[in-house]
C-alpha positions as CSV (number, residue, x, y, z in Angstrom):
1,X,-10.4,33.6,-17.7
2,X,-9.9,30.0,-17.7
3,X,-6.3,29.1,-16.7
4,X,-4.2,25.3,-16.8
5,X,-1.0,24.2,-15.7
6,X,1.0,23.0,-18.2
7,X,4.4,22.2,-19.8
8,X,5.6,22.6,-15.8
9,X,7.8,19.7,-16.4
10,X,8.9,19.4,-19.9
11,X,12.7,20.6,-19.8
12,X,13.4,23.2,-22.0
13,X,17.2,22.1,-21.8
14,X,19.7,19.1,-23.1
15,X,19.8,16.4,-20.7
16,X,23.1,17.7,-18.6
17,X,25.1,15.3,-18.6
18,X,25.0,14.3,-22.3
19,X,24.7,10.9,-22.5
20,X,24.6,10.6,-26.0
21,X,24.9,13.4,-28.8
22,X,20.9,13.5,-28.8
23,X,20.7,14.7,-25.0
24,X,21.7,18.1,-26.0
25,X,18.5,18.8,-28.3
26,X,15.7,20.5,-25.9
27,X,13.8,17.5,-24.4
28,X,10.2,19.4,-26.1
29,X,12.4,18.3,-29.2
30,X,13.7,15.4,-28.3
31,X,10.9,13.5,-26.8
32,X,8.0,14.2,-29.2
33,X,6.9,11.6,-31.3
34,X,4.2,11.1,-34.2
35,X,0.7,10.0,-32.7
36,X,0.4,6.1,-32.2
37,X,4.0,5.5,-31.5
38,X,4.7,3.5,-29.5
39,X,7.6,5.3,-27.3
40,X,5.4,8.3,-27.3
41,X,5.4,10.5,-23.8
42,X,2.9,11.9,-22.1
43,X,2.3,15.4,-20.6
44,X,0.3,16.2,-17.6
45,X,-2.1,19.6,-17.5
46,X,-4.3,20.6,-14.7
47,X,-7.2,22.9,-14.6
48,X,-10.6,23.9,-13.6
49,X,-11.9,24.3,-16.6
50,X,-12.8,21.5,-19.6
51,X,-12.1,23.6,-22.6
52,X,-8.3,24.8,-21.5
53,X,-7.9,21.3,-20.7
54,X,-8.8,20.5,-24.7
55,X,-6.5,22.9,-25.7
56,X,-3.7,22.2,-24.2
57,X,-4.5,18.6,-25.4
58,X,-4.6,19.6,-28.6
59,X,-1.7,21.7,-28.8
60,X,0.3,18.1,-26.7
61,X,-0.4,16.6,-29.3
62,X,0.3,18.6,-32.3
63,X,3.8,18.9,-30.8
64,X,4.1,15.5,-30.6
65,X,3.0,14.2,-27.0
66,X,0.0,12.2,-25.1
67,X,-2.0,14.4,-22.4
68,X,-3.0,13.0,-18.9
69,X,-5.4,15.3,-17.5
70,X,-4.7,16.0,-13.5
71,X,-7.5,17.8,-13.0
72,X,-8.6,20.3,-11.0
73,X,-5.9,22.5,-10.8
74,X,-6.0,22.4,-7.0
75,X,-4.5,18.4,-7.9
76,X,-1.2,20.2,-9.6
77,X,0.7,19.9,-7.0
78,X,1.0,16.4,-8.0
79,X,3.6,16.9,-11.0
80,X,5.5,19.8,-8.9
81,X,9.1,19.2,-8.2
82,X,10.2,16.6,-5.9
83,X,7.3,14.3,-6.5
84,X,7.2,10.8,-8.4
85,X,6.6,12.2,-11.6
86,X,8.8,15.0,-11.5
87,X,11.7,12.6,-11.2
88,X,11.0,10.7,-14.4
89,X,10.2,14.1,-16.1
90,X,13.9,14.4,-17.9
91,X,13.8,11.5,-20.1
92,X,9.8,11.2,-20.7
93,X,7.5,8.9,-19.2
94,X,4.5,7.3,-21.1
95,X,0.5,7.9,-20.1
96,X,0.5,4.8,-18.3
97,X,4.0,5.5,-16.0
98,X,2.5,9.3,-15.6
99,X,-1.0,8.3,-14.4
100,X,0.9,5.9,-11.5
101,X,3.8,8.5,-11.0
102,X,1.0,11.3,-10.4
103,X,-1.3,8.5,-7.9
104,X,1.8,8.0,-5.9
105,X,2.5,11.7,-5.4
106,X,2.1,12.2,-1.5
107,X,1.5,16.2,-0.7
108,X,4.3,17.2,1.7
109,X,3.3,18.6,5.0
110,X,3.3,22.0,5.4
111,X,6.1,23.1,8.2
112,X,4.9,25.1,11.0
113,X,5.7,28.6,11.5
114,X,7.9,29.8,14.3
């Protein structure tokens, strides 16, 4: 069964604090914008397989967001908190930001074990 990361960093919350009445709509709600405009946000997915990968484009889009595709899934570490891209995730970040959030993502060491 094909499987993708997605939505992993799309907050399903108001911005806390509220900055401005709009920061208490859900940021799915609050960030998506028509196709072609020009403060439009991007998404990341990852996965090993093409046609989730279309989907989950497809379905970005319809709810009103761009798609950067992080593929393979063993890359989805890059957009997991406490990385680049995780940090701009609360108030959107275009395709262009994403792509350079997700390329400056360094994967922490692992710790060793006692």
């Amino acid at each position: 069964m094909p499987r993708a990361r997605e939505f992993s960093h799309i907050q399903f919350h108001g911005h806390v604090p509220a900055r401005t009445p709009e920061d208490s709509v859900p940021a799915l709600v609050r960030l998506a914008r028509p196709r072609g405009a020009a403060d439009r946000t991007a998404l990341v997915v990852s996965s090993d397989h093409a046609d989730a990968v279309a989907f989950v484009t497809k379905l970005y889009d319809e709810l009103g967001f761009d798609t950067v595709d992080d593929s393979p899934l063993a890359a989805s570490w890059r957009s997991a908190p406490g990385t680049p891209m995780w940090a701009m995730s609360v108030d959107g970040q275009s395709r262009d930001r994403l792509r350079r959030n997700l390329e400056q993502a360094h994967r922490p060491r692992s710790r060793p074990t006692a």
